[in-house]
N, C-alpha and C positions, 0 to 999 in steps of 0.2 A: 454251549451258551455259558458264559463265564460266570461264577457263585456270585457277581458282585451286582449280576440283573436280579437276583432269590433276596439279598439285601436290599436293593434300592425297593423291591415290590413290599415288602415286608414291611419295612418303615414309610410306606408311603404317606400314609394320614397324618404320622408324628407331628411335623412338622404345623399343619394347620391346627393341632390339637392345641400344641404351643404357644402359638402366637394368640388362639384365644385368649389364655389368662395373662397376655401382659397386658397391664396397666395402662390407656391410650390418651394419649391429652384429648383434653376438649376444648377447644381453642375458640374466640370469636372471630366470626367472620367476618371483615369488611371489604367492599367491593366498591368499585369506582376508578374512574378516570381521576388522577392527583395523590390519590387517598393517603399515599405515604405522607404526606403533610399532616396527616393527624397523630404522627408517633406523639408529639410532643402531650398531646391531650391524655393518649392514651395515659400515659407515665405519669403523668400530674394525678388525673382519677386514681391509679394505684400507688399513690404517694412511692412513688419512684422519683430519687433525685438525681441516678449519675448511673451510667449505662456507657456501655462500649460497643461504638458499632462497628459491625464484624462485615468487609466486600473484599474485592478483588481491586487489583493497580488499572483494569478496563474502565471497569463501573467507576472508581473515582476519579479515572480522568477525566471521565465522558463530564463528570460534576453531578449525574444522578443520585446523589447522596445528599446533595446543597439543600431538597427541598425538608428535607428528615432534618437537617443540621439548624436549620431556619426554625421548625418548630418546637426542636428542645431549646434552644434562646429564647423562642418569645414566651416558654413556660418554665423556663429557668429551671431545666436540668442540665444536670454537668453532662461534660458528653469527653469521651476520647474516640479517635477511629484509627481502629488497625484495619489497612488495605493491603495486607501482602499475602492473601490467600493465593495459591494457585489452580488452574486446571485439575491436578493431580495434588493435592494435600499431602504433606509429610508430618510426622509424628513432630519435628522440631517447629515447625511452620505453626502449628496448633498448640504446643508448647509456648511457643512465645506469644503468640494470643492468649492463652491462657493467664500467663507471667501478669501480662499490659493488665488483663482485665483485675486480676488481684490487686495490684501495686495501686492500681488506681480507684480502688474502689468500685467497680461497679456494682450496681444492683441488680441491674439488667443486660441482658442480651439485645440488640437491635441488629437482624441478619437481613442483609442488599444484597442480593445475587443468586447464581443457579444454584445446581445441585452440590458443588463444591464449597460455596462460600455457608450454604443451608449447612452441610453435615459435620463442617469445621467447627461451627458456631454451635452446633449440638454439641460437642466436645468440650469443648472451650467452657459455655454454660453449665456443662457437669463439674465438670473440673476443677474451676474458679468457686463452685460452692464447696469440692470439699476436696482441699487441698493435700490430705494427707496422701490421694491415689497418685501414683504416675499416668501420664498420658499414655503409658503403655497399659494398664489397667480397663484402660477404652477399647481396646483389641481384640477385648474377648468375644466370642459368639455372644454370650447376653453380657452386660456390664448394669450393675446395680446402681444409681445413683442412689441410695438410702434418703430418704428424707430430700426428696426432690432435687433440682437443678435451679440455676438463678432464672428466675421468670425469663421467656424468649417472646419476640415480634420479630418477626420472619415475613420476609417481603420477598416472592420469586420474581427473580427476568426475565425469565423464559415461562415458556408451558410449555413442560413437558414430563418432569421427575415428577413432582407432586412432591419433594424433599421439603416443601413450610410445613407441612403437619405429618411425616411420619418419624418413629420412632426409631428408623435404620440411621446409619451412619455410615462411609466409606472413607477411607485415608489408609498411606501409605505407612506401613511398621518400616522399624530400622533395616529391615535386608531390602527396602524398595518395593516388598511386594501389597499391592492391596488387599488391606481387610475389612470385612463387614462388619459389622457387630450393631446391636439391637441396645439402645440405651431402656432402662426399667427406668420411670420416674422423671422422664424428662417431661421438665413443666414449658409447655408451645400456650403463652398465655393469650396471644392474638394472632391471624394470618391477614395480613393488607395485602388484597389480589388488585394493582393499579396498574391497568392496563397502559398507562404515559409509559411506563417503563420497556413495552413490546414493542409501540407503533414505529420504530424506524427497525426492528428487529429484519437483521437479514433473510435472505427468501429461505434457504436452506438452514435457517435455524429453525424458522416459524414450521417449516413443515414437517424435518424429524424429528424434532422434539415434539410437534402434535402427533405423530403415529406412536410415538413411545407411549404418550398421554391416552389414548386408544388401547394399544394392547394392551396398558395396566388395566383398564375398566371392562375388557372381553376376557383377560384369565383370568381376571376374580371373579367374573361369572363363568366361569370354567371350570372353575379349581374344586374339586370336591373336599367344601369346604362347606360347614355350618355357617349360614349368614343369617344374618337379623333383617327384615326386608327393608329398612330404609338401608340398608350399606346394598343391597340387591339395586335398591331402587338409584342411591348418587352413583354405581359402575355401568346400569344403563343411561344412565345422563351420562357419562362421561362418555362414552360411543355414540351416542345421538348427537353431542354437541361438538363434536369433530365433524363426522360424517356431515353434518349441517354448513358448520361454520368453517371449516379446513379452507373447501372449494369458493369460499367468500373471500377469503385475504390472500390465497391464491392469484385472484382477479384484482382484487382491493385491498393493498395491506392496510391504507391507514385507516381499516373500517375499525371505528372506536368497540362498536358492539361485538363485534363477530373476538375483535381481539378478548374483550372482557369474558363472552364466553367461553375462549379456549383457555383461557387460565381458570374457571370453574373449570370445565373439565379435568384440567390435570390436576385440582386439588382434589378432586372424585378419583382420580385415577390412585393419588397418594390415599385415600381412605382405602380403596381394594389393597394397595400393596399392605397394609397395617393389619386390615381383616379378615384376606380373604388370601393375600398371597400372588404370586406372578405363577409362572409356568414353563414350559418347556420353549415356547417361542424367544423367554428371555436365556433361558440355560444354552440353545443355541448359538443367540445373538451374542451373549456375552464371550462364549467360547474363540465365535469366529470375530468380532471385532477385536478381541485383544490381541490373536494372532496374526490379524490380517493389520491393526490400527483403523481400523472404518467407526465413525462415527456411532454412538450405541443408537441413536435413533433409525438411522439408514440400517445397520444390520440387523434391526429387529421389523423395517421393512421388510426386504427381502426374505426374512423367515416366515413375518406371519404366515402367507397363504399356503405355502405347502404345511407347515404344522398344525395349523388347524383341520385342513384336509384330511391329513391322516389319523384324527383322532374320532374315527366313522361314528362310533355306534353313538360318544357323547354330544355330539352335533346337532341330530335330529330332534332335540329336548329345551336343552338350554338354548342352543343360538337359536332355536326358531322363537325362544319367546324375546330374545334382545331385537331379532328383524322383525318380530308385530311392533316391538316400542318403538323403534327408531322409525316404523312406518316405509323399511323399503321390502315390506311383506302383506300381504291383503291377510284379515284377520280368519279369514276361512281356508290360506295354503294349509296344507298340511305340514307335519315339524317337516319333512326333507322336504320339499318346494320353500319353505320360509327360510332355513339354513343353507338352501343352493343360492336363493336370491342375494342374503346377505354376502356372502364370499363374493357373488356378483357385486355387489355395491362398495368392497373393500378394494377389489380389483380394479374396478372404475377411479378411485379415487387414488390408488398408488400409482396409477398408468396417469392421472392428472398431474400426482406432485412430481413427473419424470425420471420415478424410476427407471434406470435401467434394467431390461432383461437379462437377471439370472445373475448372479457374484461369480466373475469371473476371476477372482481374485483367488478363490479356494482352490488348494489344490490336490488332487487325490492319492497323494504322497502323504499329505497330511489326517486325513482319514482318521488315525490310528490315533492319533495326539488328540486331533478333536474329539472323539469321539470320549476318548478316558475322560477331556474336560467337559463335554455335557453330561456324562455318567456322575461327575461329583459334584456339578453346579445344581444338577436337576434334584438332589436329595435335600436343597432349601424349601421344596416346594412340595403344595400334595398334590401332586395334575392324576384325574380321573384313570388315566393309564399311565403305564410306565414300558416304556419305549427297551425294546433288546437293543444288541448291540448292532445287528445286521439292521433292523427297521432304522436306527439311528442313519447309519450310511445311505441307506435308501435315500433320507430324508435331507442326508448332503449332497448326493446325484442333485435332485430337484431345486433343491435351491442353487445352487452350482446354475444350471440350465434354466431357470425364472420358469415362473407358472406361465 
């Protein structure tokens, strides 16, 4: 058994220990079909006069920006918009958002888009308050903003990251590769979850980006991690309000409601990643999508059920009290009846959204590469065990072959 399973066991808890004492916005929340039309309100109430809004060349073509650009006119805030975020963010792309937002004054942040356009605009906001740092200075595992960031409104297109309110970041450094890092002090002053922004959302966005939005809210109730019960209590709302509403827009995408729900979910799912931490199901997924290019929502399909599966002893505890909340458990099973159900009811609905059977894409040549990549993705997290390096491969057999 290689010293570096004696390491990973060792430091397992670090990690949740950590992310308790960083500093978390507390953001308001506003919810509705339109809602983005109230930036302009927003910013007048916090005598905000001139803001840069931060999307993608998608989003402002499509013109979903027009209704945000409408309401700082008719409350006469300046506004400029830089739209050349990409899929994958680079350090010069985030740079020159940065640059725009100084030059021009901003005072604020206004962020339209997914997890890319979210983690850029956290950057950008740091940044732009305190110009002495390089945008390389973002890079680091934690990055200080001293004395906050330029106030952000943070509006998601998808549900699925939960990237409006958490304090991660991803972009690419100068050699190309991605980095995470955890900004201190970033100020998330409001989250506008407007559902107008999903209802034509493609089928296969809508549904792995809602399974992503799910595993976040089942390994922060997973993670052996200190939780406070209302963060216990938005990571079972966030798997109840999938598990409910996934199978609704599945059948009905332009169901207004069911869409507004799954964007609370994934901004529940963003509180678990802030508080409580993700887990081994993303340290797989992230492994095998980046060498395979699958989609991070689909590959953290295919992992959940086998990882979860094999983490026996902590199953019969936690997941049986999330299947009495979600209600697909009778409150008298026992924890293993209430946690065999639930895995039943995860099953049910990943065989709904078409998974296929089993990642046929992995290959067992690769074994050895993934395996070192889960061994050092899984040291961001505290999961209740820590997997050797033969149960790892096991646990690429099975997903290889689908539950």
């Amino acid at each position: 058994m290689p010293s570096f399973y004696v390491e990973r066991k060792t430091i397992r808890k670090i990690p949740g220990t950590v992310i308790g004492a960083v500093p978390l916005p507390k953001p308001k929340l506003i919810e509705g079909f339109g809602t983005r039309a109230l930036v302009g309100e927003i910013c007048e109430k916090k005598d905000i006069r001139s803001v840069i809004l931060v999307t993608d060349e998608t989003i402002y073509s499509l013109g979903l920006h027009e209704k945000i650009v409408s309401s700082l006119k008719k409350h006469d805030v300046k506004y400029t918009v830089f739209h050349e975020i990409s899929s994958e963010p680079t350090i010069d792309i985030v740079d020159k958002g940065r640059d725009i937002a100084m030059a021009f004054g901003a005072e604020a942040v206004v962020a339209l888009g997914g997890g890319s356009v979210l983690d850029s605009s956290k950057i950008i906001a740091a940044g732009a308050k305190h110009p002495q740092f390089s945008i390389k200075h973002y890079l680091h595992k934690f990055a200080l903003a001293e004395g906050g960031s330029l106030p952000m409104i943070t509006i998601p297109t998808t549900a699925g990251t939960g990237a409006e309110c958490t304090v991660a970041a991803v972009i690419k450094n100068e050699n190309g590769a991605k980095g995470s890092t955890v900004v201190i002090g970033l100020d998330i002053m409001s989250v506008i979850l407007d559902s107008e922004l999903l209802i034509n959302a493609p089928k296969s966005i809508t549904t792995w980006c809602a399974i992503d939005a799910l595993s976040h809210g089942l390994e922060g109730l997973m993670a052996d991690v200190e939780s406070e019960e209302e963060d216990i209590r938005k990571s079972r709302e966030c798997v109840r309000l999938i598990l409910e509403n996934l199978p609704i827009l599945l059948d009905d995408p332009k169901n207004i409601e069911a869409r507004q729900a799954t964007l609370l979910a994934a901004h529940y799912g963003g509180n678990a990643i802030n508080t409580q931490l993700a887990g081994y199901v993303h340290a797989f997924a992230h492994s095998i999508g980046a060498l395979y290019h699958i989609p991070h929502g689909k590959a953290i399909a295919w992992c959940l059920i086998p990882v979860l599966e094999a983490q026996e002893y902590m199953r019969y505890n936690k997941m049986s009290n999330v299947a009495k909340y979600c209600h697909v458990a009778d409150k008298n099973d026992t924890a293993e009846e209430a946690s065999d159900k639930l895995i039943l009811a995860l099953k049910k609905l990943l065989i709904q959204c078409g998974l296929e059977r089993g990642c046929g894409l992995i290959k067992t040549d690769d074994y050895d590469k993934l395996t070192e990549m889960i061994d050092a993705d899984s040291i961001n997290y505290s999961p209740v065990r820590t997997f050797t390096d033969s149960e790892i491969r096991m646990l690429l057999d099975q997903i290889r072959r689908g539950f």
